[in-house]
Phi, psi and omega in degrees: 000139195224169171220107172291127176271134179225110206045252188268339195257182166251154159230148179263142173226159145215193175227140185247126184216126204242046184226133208256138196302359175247033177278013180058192231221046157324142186287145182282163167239159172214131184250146194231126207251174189243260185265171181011020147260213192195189213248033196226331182300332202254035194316283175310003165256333179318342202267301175287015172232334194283337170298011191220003199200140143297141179202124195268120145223178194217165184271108161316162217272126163097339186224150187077219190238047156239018167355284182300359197269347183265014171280156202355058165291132171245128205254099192259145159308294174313326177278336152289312171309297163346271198304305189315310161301326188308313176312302204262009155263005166271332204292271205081043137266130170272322201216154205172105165323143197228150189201118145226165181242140162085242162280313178308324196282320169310286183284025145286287173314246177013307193276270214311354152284320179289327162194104165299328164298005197236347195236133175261355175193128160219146168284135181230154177219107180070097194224182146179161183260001191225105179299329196271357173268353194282124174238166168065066189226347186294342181234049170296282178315335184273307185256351154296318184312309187279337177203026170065182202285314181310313171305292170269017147280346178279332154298320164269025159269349195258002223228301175303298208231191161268124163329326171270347199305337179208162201284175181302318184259018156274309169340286176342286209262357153296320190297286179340270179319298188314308187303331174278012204245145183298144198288338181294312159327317200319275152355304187292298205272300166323300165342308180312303222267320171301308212263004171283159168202153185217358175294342184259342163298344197287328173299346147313349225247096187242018163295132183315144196221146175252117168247137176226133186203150195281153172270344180242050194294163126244061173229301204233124186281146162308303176329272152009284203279337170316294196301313195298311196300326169309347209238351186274160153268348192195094139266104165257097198286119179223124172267110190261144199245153216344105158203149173254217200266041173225087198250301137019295212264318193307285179252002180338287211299327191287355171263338142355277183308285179319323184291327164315309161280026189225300167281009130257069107262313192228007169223047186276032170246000000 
């Protein structure tokens, strides 16, 4: 267990590294997870990567057990990235493939624009580049107000995942966990992310890029994620069949599998 200092606050991390010394010197990944989860979401892509990548991940700023780092933040695109360099020079990766999900996959672009020399391919999973295309986010407040962390974590399973989509005791400890994070993060953090747009920069964005999205999100239509790829210069779209916007979770291990093969094919630098 590690704590990066970002400004006055800490953000948690750790690292995992399964690699065996005579596998050579693979660029690390470092995962960035999105509203109301933790760096736990992404348990299941580890198996098909940690023999080959050191792997960073972290609790955002407001959530987990970087909870506290969200007393009087002002919660900004720039003020997340910020914790994200904190992290990955708390780290010791200088240059390092980057996977977000969600709002993560939104500030993954965003860093690999801001400094391109540290990232060598990123991944967006349920993403978008435009906060104002995200839809069915208005009456979020309105059911923490009305029914507390629990209610609208129990609303949002139905957004995440098919009825069928997971076992009872992965259900379980997902609801639970989403239900733990302060609703003022919640908020906070949306806020942010409704007010990014990233469309006149993305032709900056020439690291090869992976987009993986659910056919059924209802947040981010597969259209949505269509435009972005259109909008990249070196982009590959892979489409997961029923799964909605807890596609991380869902499917964690087969995005793995994929992200693997994605980086050795096109991120072996």
């Amino acid at each position: 267990m590690a704590f990066a200092p970002a400004g006055k606050a800490q953000i948690y991390f750790d690292v995992t590294d399964l690699v065996a010394p005579w596998q050579g010197d693979a660029l690390p990944v470092l995962f960035h997870h999105g509203i109301a989860l933790d760096a736990q979401v992404w348990s299941e892509w580890l198996p098909p990567l940690a023999d080959r990548h050191r792997i960073v991940r972290f609790d955002m700023r407001g959530f987990g057990r970087s909870a506290a780092a969200a007393d009087g933040f002002a919660w900004s695109v720039e003020g997340l990235l910020s914790d994200l360099w904190a992290v990955a020079d708390a780290a010791g990766v200088e240059r390092f493939h980057i996977v977000g999900e969600s709002m993560g996959g939104t500030l993954a672009m965003a860093a690999a624009i801001e400094k391109p020399s540290r990232i060598a391919t990123v991944t967006v999973s349920n993403g978008a580049h435009l906060g104002s295309s995200i839809r069915n986010l208005e009456h979020w407040q309105k059911v923490f107000d009305e029914k507390g962390a629990a209610g609208w974590s129990a609303m949002m399973m139905k957004d995440r995942f098919f009825d069928d989509g997971l076992t009872p005791d992965k259900y379980r400890w997902f609801e639970a966990n989403q239900a733990s994070h302060p609703p003022a993060s919640v908020m906070g953090a949306i806020k942010t992310l409704v007010g990014a747009d990233l469309t006149p920069r993305l032709s900056e964005l020439k690291q090869p890029v992976l987009l993986l999205h659910g056919d059924a999100s209802p947040f981010i239509p597969v259209k949505v994620m269509a435009e972005l790829q259109s909008l990249l210069p070196d982009a590959r779209f892979h489409v997961f069949e029923h799964a909605k916007h807890g596609l991380p979770f869902s499917h964690g291990a087969d995005c793995g599998r994929v992200l693997r093969q994605f980086l050795e094919g096109r991120g072996r630098s």
